[in-house]
N, C-alpha and C positions, 0 to 999 in steps of 0.2 A: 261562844259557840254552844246549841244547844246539846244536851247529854243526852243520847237513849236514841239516838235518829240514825246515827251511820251504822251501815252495819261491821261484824266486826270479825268477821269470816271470810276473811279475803283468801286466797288459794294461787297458784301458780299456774294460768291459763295460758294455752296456745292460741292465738290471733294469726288467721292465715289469709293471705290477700287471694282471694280464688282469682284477681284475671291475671297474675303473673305468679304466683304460688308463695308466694314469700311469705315465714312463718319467723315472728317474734313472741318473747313470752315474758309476760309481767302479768302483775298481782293484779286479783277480778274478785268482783262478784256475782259475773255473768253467769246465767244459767245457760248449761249445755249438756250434749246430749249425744255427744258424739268425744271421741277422742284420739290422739294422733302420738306419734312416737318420734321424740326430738334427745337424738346423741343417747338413745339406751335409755329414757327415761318417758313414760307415758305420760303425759297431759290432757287437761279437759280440752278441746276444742270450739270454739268458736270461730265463725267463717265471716268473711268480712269482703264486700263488693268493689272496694276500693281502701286503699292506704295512702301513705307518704311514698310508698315507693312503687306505686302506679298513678299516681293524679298528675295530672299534668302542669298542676304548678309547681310541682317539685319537682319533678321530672324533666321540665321544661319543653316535654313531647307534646304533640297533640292527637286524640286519637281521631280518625275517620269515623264519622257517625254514618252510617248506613239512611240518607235522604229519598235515592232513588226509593226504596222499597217504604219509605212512608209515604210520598206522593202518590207510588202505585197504592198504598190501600186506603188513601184519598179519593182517587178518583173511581175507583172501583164503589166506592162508598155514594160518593156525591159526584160523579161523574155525570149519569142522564139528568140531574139537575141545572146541571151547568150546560148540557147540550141544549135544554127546554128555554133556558132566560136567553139563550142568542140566539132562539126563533121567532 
């Protein structure tokens, strides 16, 4: 392993799942910029779109993806296109 490369500042960071809220905390060297309050004890925070304990392979959920509302701004988009090729 090379020497001088990793850094060596690691710190005690909050990892929070923003779609179901869930917050674990282990060693980082993430840069943040916010921070959050776990059991009386302040932490840096870092906000995270998805986890283990919202993904659905671990979860074994699956979530509803919102299709109507892409279609509608499909055709809203390319809609008179598609009226003009079947005249």
């Amino acid at each position: 392993m090379k020497k001088g490369i990793h850094p060596e500042e690691y710190r005690l960071v909050a990892f929070k799942d923003m779609s179901n809220g869930h917050i674990f905390i282990t060693r980082s060297t993430v840069e943040t910029k916010e921070t959050e309050e776990v059991d009386g004890v302040e932490y840096p925070l870092y906000k995270l779109e998805i986890s283990n304990t919202s993904h659905p392979f671990y979860t074994g959920k699956v979530k509803l993806v919102d299709t109507a509302g892409r279609v509608d701004k499909f055709m809203s988009r390319y809609g008179k296109h598609m009226e003009q090729r079947k005249k």
